[in-house]
N, C-alpha and C positions, 0 to 999 in steps of 0.2 A: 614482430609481425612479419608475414611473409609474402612473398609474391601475390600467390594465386588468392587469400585472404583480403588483400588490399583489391583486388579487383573484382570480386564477391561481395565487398563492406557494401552496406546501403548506405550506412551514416552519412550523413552530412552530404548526402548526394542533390537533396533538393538546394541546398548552399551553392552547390556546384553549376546546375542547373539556373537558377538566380544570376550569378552572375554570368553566365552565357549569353543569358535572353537581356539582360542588362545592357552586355555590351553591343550588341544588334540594336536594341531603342535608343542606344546614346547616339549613335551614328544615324540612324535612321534621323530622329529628333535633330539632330547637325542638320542633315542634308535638307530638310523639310523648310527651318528656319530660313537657312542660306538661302532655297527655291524665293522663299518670301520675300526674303530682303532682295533677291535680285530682281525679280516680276516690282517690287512696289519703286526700286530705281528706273528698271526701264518704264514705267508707269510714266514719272515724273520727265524723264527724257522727253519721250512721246509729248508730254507739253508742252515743254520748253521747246522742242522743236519744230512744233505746230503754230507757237505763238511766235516764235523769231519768221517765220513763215509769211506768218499772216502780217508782220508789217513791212519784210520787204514785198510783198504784194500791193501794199498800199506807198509804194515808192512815185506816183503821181501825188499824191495829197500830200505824203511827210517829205517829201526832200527834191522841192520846187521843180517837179514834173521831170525829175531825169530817173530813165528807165535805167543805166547803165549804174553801173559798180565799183566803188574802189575800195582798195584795203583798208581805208580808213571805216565804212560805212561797214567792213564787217568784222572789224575790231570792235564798233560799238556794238554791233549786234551780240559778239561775243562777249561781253561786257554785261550786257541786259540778260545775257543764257544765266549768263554765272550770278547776276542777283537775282533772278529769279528760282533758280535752286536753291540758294542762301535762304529764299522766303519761306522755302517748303521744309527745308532742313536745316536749320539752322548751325551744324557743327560736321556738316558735310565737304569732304576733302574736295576741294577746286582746283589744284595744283598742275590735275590732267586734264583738264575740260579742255578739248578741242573742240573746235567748230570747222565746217567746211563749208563754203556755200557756192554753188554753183549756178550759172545766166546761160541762157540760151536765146537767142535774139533769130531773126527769121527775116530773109528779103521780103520786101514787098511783091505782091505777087502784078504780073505785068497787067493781067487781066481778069477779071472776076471769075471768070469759068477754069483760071488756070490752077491745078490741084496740087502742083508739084512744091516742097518745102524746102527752100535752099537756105543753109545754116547763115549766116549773117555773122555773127558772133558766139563764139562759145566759150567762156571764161570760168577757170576753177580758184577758190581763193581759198586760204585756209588762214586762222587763226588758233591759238595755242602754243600749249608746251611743246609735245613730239612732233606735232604737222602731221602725222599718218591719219588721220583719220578719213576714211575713203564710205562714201557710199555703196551700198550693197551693186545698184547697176548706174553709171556716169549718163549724165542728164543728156549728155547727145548722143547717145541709142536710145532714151525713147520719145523721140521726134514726133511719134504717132500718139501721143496726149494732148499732143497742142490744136485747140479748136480756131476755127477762121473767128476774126472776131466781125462785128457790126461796122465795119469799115473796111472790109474786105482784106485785109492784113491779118497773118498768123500770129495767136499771140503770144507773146514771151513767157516762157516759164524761167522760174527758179525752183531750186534744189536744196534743203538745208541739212545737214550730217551734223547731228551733234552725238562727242565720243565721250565717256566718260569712265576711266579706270577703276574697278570696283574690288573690295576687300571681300573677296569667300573665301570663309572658313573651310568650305567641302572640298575645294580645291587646292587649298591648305595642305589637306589630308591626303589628299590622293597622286596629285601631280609637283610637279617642282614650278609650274606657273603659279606665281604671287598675286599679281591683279590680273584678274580678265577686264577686257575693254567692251563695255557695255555701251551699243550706238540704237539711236535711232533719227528717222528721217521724213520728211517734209514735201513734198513738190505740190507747190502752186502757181497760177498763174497771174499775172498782171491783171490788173483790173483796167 
């Protein structure tokens, strides 16, 4: 057989074609999966850091009326991140779960009619393996969420960053990054 023959042959050309389009669907099908599994992680994030949220908000009721923070209070909260994952997935790697939680505390203001918000306290705390876990924007830039509350005082917000290192396959494939760090985030206000 000769050159110009071999490139003239039809035979076995749909063979050929088969595995082309094959190898486009296996990737394609890769990448599609991995989208999934990563939307249904940040899914679960988004809870868990909505629900870590929602009880340091309730930090008058659960932990005899002190508004303020210590690393222990968010060690447990990291704690409760991490079984609460455990509940939803049960054979899900914990190893990188960071948590970060941020306070932001406000002077009292001198006079009712007075508009101006002077920070009081501003505290970042983290818990975890690496500690990098950072919020997309730091809770004292946005000072303009915080409403005056019914006693004429601003009122405190917090912040919660939960980060969590995620196995994709497509990224596998494509780059020399191993896990991507899949976060999401919380800000609520004191009650």
């Amino acid at each position: 057989m000769n050159v110009p023959n071999l490139c003239t042959d039809r035979r076995a050309a749909v063979s050929v074609e088969f595995v082309l389009v094959s190898l486009v669907l296996i990737f394609f099908i890769i990448f599609l999966a991995d989208l999934i599994l990563r939307q249904a992680t940040t899914g679960k994030l988004d809870r868990v850091s909505y629900s870590v949220a929602g009880i340091l908000r309730e930090r008058i009721e659960l932990f005899d009326a002190r508004e303020t923070l210590t690393q222990q209070d968010v060690d447990l909260a990291a704690q409760l991140a991490a079984r609460m994952l455990k509940d939803m997935h049960t054979n899900i790697d914990l190893s990188g779960l960071q948590l970060t939680v941020e306070e932001l505390h406000f002077e009292d203001p001198l006079r009712l009619n007075d508009q101006s918000k002077r920070v009081k306290r501003y505290r970042s705390w983290q818990s975890g393996s690496a500690r990098q876990c950072t919020p997309p924007q730091p809770l004292n830039q946005l000072t303009q969420l915080t409403p005056r509350g019914s006693y004429g005082r601003w009122v405190p917000l917090y912040q919660v960053t939960v980060c969590l290192p995620n196995l994709s396959w497509f990224t596998r494939l494509t780059s020399r990054e191993q896990r991507p760090v899949l976060s999401s985030y919380a800000i609520v206000m004191v009650r």
